[in-house]
LUMRO-317416 format. One record per residue (C-alpha): residue in one letter; x, y, z. Coordinates in Angstrom, 3 decimals. Layout:
<pts>
a_X_Y_Z
...
</pts>
This chain:
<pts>
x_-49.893_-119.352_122.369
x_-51.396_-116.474_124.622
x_-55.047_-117.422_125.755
x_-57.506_-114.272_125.974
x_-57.159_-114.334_130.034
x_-53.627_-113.488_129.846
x_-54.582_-109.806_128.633
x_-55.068_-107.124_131.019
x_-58.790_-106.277_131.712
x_-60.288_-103.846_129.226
x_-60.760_-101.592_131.982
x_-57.760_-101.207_132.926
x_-56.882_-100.172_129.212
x_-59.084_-97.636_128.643
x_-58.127_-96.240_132.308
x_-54.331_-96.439_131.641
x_-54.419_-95.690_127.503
x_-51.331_-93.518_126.319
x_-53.815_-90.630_125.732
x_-57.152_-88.909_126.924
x_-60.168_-90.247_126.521
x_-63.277_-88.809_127.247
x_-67.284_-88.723_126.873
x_-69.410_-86.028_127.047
x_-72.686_-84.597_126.292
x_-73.585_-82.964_123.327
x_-73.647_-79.568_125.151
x_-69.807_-80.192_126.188
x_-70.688_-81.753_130.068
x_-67.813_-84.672_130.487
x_-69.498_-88.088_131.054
x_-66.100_-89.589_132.112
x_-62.698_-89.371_131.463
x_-59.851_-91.765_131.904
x_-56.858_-91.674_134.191
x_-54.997_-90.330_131.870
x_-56.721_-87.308_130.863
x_-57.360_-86.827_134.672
x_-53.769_-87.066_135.447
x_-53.185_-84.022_132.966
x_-55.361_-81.882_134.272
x_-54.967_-82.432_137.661
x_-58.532_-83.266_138.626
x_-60.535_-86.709_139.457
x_-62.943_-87.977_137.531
x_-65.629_-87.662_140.122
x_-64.672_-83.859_140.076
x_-65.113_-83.629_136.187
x_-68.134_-86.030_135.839
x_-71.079_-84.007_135.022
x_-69.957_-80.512_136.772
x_-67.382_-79.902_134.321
x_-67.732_-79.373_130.541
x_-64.750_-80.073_127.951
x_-64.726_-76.443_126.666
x_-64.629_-75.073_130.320
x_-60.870_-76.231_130.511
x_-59.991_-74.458_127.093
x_-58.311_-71.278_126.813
x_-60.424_-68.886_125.679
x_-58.752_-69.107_121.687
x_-59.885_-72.797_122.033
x_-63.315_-71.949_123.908
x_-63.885_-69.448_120.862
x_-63.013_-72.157_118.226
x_-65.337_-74.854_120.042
x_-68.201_-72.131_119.418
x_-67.770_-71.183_115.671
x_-66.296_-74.546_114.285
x_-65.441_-77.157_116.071
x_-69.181_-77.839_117.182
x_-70.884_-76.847_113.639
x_-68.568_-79.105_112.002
x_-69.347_-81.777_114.774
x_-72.698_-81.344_114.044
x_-72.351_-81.926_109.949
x_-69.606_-84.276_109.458
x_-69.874_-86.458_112.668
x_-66.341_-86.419_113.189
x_-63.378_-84.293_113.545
x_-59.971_-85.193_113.170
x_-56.349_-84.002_114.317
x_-57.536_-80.390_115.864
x_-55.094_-78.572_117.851
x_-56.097_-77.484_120.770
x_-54.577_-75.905_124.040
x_-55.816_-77.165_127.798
x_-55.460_-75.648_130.979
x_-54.688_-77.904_134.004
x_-55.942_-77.291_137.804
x_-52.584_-75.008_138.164
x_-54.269_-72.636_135.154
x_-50.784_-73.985_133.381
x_-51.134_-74.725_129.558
x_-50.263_-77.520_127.308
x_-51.384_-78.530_123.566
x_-53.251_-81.666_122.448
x_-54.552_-82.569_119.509
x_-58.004_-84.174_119.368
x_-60.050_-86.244_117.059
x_-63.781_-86.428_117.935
x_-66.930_-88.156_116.808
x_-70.218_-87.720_117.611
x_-71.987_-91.239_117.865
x_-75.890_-92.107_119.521
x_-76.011_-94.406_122.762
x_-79.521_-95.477_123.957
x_-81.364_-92.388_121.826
x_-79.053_-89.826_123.243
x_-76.173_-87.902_120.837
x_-72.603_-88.000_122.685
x_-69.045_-87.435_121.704
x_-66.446_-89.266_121.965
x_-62.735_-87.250_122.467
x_-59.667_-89.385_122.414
x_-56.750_-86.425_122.587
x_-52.940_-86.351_122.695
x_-49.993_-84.266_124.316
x_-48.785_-82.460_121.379
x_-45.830_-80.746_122.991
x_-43.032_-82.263_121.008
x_-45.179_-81.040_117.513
x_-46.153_-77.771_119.318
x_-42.425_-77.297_119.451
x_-41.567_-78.397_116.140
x_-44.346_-76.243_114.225
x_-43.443_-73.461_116.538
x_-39.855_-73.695_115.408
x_-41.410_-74.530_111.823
x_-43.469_-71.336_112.050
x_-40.634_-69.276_113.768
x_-38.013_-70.648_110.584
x_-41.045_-69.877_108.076
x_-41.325_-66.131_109.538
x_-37.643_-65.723_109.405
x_-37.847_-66.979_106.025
x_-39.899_-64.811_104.908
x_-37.825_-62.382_106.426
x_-35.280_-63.049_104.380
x_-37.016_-63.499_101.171
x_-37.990_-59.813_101.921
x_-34.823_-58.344_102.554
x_-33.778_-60.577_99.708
x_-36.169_-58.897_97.864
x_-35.505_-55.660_98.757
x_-32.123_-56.256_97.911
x_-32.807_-56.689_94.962
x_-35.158_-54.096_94.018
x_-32.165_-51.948_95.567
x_-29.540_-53.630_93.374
x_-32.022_-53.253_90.088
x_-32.184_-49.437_90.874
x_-28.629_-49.139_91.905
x_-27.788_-50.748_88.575
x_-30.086_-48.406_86.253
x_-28.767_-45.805_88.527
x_-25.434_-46.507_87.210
x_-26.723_-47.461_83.756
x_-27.660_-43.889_83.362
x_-24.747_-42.141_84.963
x_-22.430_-44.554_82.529
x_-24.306_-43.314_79.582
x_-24.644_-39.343_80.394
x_-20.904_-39.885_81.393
x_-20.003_-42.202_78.190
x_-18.273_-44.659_79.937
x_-17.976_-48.072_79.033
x_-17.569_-50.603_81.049
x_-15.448_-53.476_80.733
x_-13.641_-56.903_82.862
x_-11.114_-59.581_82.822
x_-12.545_-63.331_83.343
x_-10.980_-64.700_86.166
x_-10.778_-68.065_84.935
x_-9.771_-67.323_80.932
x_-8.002_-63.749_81.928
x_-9.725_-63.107_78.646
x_-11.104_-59.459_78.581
x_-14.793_-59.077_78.214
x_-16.689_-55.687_76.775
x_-19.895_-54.263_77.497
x_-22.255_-54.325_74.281
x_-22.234_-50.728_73.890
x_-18.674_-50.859_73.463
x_-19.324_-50.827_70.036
x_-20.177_-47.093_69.847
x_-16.383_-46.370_70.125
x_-15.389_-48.495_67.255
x_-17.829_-46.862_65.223
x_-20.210_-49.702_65.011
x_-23.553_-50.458_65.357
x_-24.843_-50.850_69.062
x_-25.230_-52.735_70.870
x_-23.291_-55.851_69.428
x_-20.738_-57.848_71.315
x_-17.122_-57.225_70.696
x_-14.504_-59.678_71.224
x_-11.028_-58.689_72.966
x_-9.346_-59.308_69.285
x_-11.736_-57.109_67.694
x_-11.461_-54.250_69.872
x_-7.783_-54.306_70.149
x_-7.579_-54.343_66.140
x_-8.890_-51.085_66.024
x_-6.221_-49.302_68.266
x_-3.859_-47.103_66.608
x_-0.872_-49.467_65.888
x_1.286_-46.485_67.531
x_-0.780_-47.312_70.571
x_-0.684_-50.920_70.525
x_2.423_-51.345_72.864
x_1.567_-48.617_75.477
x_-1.983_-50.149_75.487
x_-0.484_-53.772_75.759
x_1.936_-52.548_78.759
x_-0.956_-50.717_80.543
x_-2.529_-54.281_80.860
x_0.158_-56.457_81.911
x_0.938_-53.185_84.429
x_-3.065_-54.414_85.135
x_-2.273_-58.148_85.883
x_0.850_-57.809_88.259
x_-0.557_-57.599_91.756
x_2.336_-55.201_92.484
x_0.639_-52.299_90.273
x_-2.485_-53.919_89.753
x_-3.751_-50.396_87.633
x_-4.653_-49.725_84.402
x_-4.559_-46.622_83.190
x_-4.165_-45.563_79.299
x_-5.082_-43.347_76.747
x_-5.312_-44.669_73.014
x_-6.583_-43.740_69.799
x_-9.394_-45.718_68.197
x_-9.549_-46.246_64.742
x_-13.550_-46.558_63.787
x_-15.059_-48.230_61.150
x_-16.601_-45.225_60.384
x_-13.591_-43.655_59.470
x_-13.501_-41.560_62.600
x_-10.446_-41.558_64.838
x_-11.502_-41.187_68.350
x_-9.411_-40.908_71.424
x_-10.209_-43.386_74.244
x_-9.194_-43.151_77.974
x_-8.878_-46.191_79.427
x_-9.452_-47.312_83.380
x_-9.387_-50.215_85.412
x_-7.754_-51.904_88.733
x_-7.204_-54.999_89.333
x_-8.254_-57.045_92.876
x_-5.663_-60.076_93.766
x_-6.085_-62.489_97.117
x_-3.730_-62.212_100.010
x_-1.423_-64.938_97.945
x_-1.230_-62.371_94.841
x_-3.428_-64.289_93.031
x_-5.708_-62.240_90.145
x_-9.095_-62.313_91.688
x_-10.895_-59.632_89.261
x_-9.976_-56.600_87.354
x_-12.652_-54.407_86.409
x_-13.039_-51.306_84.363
x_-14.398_-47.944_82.010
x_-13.515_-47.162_79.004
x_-14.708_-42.912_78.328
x_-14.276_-41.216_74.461
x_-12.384_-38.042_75.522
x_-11.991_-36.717_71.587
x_-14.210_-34.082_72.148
x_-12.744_-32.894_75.474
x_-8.888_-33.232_74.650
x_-10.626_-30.695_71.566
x_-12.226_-28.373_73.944
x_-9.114_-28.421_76.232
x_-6.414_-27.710_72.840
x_-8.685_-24.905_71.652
x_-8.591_-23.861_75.621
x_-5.207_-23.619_75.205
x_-4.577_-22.014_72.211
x_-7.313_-19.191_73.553
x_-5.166_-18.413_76.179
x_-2.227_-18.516_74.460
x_-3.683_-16.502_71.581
x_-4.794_-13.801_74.164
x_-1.723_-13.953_76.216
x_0.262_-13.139_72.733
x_-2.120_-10.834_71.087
x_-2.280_-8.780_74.864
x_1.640_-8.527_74.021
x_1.650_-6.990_70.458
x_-0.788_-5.106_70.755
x_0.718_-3.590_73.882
x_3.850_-3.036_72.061
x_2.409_-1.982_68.771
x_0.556_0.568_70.030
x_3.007_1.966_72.332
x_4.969_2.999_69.251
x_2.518_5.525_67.565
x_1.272_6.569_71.025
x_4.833_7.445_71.835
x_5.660_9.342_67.915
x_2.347_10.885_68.944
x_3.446_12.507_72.839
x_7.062_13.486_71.050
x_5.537_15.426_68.111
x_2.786_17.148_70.365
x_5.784_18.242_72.776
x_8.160_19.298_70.249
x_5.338_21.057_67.868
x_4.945_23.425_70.912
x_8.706_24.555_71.230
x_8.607_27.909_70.378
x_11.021_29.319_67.415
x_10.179_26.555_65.416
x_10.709_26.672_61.766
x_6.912_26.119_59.801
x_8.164_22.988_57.478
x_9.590_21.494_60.309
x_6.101_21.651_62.342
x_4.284_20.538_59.296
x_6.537_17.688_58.560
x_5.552_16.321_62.810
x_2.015_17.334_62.559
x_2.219_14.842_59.905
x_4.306_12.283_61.559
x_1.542_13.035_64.458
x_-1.226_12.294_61.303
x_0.741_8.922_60.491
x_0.608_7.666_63.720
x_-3.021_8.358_64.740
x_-3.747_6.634_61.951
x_-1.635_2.987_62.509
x_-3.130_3.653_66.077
x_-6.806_4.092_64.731
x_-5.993_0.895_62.162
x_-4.846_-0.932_65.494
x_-8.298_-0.276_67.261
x_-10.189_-1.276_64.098
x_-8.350_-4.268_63.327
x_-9.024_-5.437_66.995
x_-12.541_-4.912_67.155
x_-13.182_-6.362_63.993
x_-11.312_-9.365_64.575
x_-13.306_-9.882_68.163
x_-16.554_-9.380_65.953
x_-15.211_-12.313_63.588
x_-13.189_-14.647_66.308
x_-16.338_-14.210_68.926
x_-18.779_-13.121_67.911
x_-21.231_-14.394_64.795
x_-18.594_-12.972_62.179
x_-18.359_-9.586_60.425
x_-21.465_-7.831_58.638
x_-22.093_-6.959_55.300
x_-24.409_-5.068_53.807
x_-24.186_-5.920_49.625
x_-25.526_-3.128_47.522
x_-25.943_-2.857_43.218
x_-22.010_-0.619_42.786
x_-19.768_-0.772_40.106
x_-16.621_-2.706_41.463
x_-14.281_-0.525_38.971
x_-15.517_2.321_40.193
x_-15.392_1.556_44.168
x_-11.780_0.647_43.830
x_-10.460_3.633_41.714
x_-11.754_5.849_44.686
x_-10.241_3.880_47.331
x_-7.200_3.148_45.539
x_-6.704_7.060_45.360
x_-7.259_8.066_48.798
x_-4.740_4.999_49.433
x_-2.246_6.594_46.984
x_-2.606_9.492_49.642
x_-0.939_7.186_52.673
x_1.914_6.360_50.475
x_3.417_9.056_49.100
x_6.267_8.220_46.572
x_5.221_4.756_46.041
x_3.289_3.941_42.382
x_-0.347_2.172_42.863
x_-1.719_1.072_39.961
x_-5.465_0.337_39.092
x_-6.300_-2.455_36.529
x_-9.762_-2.294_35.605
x_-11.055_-5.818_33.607
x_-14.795_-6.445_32.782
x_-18.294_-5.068_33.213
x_-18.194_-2.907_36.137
x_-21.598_-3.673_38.013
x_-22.165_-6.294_40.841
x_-23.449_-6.313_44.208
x_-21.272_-5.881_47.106
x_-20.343_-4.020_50.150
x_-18.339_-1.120_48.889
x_-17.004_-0.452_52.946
x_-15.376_-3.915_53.409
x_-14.393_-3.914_49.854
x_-12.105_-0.632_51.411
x_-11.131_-2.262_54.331
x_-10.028_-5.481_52.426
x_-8.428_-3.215_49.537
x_-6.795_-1.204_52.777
x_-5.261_-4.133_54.518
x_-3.915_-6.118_51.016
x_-2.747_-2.631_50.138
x_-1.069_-1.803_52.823
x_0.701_-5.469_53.320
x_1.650_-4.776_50.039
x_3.568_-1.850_50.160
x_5.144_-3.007_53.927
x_6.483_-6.258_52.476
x_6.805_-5.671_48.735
x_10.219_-3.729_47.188
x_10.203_0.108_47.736
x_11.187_0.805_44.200
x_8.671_-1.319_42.003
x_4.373_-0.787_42.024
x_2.123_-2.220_43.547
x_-0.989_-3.240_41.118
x_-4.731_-3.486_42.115
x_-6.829_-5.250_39.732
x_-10.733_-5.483_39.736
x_-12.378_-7.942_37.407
x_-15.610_-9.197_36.345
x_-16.193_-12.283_34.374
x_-18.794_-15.152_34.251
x_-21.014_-14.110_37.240
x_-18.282_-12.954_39.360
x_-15.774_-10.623_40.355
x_-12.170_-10.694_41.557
x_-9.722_-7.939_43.224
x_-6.117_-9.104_43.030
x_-3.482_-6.878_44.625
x_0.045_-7.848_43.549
x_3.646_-6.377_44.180
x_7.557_-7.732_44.174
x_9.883_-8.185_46.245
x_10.999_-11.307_48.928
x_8.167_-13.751_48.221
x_6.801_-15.203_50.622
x_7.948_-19.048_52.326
x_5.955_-21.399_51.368
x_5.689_-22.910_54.557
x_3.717_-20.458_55.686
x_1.217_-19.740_53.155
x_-1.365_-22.430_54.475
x_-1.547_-20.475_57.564
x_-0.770_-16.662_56.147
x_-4.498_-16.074_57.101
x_-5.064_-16.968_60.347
x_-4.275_-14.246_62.933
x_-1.130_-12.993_64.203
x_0.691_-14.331_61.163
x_3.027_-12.402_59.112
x_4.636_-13.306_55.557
x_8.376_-11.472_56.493
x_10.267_-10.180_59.411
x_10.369_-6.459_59.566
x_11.467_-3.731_61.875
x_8.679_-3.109_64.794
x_8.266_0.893_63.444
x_5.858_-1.040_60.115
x_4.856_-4.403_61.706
x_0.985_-4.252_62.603
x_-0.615_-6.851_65.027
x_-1.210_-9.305_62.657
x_-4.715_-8.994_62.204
x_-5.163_-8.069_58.296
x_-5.445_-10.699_56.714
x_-7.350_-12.218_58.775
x_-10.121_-9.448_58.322
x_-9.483_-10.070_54.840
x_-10.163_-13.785_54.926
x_-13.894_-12.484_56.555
x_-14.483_-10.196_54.349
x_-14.401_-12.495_51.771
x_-16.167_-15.170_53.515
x_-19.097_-12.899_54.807
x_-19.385_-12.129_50.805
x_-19.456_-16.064_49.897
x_-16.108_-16.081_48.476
x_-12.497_-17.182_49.013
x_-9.081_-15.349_48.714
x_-5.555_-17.231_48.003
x_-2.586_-15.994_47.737
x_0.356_-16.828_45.413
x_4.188_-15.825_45.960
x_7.154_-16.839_44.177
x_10.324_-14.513_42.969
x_9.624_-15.222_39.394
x_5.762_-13.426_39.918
x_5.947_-11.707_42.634
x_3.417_-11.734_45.132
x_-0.617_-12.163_45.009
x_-3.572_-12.066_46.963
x_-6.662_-12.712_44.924
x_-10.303_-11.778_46.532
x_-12.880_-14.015_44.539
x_-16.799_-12.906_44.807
x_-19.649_-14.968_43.284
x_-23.012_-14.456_42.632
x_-22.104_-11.382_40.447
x_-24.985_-9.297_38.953
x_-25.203_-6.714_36.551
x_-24.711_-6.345_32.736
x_-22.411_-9.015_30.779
x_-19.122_-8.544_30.634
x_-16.767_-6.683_28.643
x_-14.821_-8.115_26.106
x_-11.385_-9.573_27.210
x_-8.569_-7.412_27.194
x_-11.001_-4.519_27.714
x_-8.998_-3.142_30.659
x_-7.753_0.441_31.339
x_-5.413_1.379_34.305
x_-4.575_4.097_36.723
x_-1.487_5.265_38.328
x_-1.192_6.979_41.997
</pts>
């Protein structure tokens, strides 16, 4: 057992304790200090005794503190505890203590009592604290930034997807399942956004398009192509059949193992439309540039040969009248030529040909223009078959023109020994003109498409073929007047294009079989 006089001296303690410890006066003036806290600052204790005061050796951060808290605080709480501080030693070098200090009453008189400790090792480890806290925060905001910049960079591309219509879509790395975007839907013509499964989106391909579709994605999954590239049709649940180009390539490690494949899918319908009807415009121009170059280098040409031979001299009269009428002829398939172009451009381009409907009787209107068309064919019957009540409302001008152009296929096409028969009709609100003649009847091939332009029903020699354009003109005509035209060929009937016209208005009609008839 250790008797008390075996301890070292109190004294020698205090004077040797593992930190400072001092005394001082309210006002700051050290009492004493230990060894210790002499030893750190380089100074004796006679030398700090009652010259020196404790704030005097802080820096002037800790001389600052000492005035705004650390003495108020004294002052209320008695006490202070764990307050890091920074001391300057005789060499004006720095090093950090913390302090804990209470104010305590000896003999009537307030002093305080500083015990304080070298806080180097925890100056070093909150410095590195606060220097791993900054770059923290640091990273938290470039983190942050990050991500604001990856939110914007993904609306960015949110919004160029959609004005593009693009759809995007992946492979799972682990499954190699292929997952769609939500808004996939839209191409299979269902509501979106709803998820769609690989199965269901590859049920509505085209089953002509299944294999090519299949091949693109294996083509996908080999890291020696690692591309996918396809166009498919879409069958929609909306009964639409959309056309789908298809994108994607696949990423593989250095091993050729699939890593990701990401894609787009875009609906091109629309565009492959646009670029077809492209197409055709150019081709359309390219062979309408052609015939009408030739066509009208035929009548141009009669035209320059009758002009120089009607100026020979000693030329008998009936042979000058017969070419100034062959000169007649041909400024006339010329003048047709010009006015079938321009009023095709008016109906291709532009918002469709005019009309301007006025209160005529139909009957009427055609017997005129049926006799100044008996006029162009001379030798040829044309016969005028008048059924109905005469009155409706029409343009009696395109009613010509249409009469002109069925007429005049008519009697190109139809057999040079039998008639040709116009018939105008009114019945039940309407009114009809049917031009009809014999001869080869038209294939039936080609009726579907006998009204769009540069079609013809026959072959014939290039001195009667005309660009092409007539019935076309017809067909707007009759559309401009709200109605629709057919036509009807077989070698039993003959031949027949029939102009129907609603919204007829006048008196009520005739009795049927009241009909009379004309011959040019």
């Amino acid at each position: 057992m250790t008797l008390d006089g075996d301890l070292p001296p109190l004294e020698t303690l205090y004077a040797a304790a593992p930190c400072g410890l001092l005394l001082t006066d309210a006002d700051g003036t050290i009492r004493h200090a230990n060894d210790t806290f002499c030893q750190w600052i380089g100074q004796t204790a006679a030398e700090l005794s009652g010259t020196r005061r404790f704030q005097d050796l802080l820096t002037v951060g800790g001389r600052i503190f000492h005035q705004t808290h650390w003495m108020p605080l004294l002052s209320m709480q008695g006490e202070l505890r764990e307050v890091k501080l920074e001391l300057k030693n005789r060499d004006g070098a720095r090093f950090p203590v913390v302090m804990n200090a209470v104010a305590r009453e000896h003999a009537g008189r307030m002093f305080h009592e500083l015990a304080l400790f070298i806080a180097q090792d925890r100056d070093r480890f909150e410095r590195e604290l606060m220097h791993e806290r900054e770059r923290a925060e640091q990273l938290l905001a470039t983190q942050m930034a990050a991500q604001q910049a990856l939110e914007l960079a993904d609306a960015r591309l949110r919004v160029a997807l959609e004005s593009a219509q693009l759809h995007v879509w992946h492979v799972d790395a682990e499954s190699l399942e292929r997952r769609y975007d939500d808004a996939v839907a839209e191409l299979l013509g269902l509501p979106t956004p709803q998820p769609i499964s690989a199965e269901r989106f590859l049920a509505h391909i085209d089953a002509a398009d299944c294999a090519a579709e299949a091949q693109a994605f294996a083509d996908a999954m080999d890291s020696k192509k690692g591309s996918y590239r396809c166009v498919f049709r879409i069958r929609g649940a909306d009964g639409a059949q959309r056309v789908v180009r298809g994108s994607g390539d696949g990423v593989f490690d250095a091993e050729g193992r699939f890593v990701r494949l990401v894609g787009v899918l875009q609906d091109v319908t629309e565009l492959i439309q646009q670029r077809a009807a492209a197409e055709d415009r150019a081709r359309f121009a390219e062979q309408m540039i052609g015939i009408v170059s030739h066509d009208l280098r035929n009548p141009l040409t009669a035209i320059k040969m009758g002009t120089h031979m009607a100026r020979a001299e000693g030329l008998a009269d009936d042979r000058r009248v017969r070419l100034n009428e062959h000169i007649d002829a041909s400024i006339d398939r010329a003048r047709r030529l010009v006015e079938d172009l321009l009023d095709f451009t008016q109906a291709k381009i532009g918002s469709g040909l005019s009309v301007t409907p006025v209160t005529l009787d139909i009957h009427e209107a055609m017997a005129v223009a049926v006799d100044e068309l008996s006029l162009s064919f001379p030798g040829r019957s044309l016969i005028h078959v008048r059924q109905g009540a005469g009155e409706c409302r029409a343009d009696p001008l395109r009613l010509t023109q249409l009469l002109g152009n069925l007429v005049g296929n008519a009697m190109t096409y139809g057999a040079p020994g039998k008639a040709v028969t116009v018939t105008s009709s009114t019945r039940d609100g309407s009114f009809t003109l049917e031009v009809h003649n014999w001869g080869t009847p038209i294939p039936a091939a080609l009726l579907p498409v006998l009204f769009e332009p540069m079609n013809r029903g026959t072959a014939i020699g290039a001195e009667q073929r005309s660009v092409g354009l007539g019935l076309f003109i017809v067909k707007d005509i009759v559309r401009a007047h709200g109605g629709k035209v057919v036509a009807r060929s077989s070698e039993d009937e003959g031949t027949s294009f029939v102009a129907s016209f609603p919204c007829f208005t006048g008196t009520a009609a005739n009795a049927a079989g009241d009909s009379t008839g004309s011959a040019g």
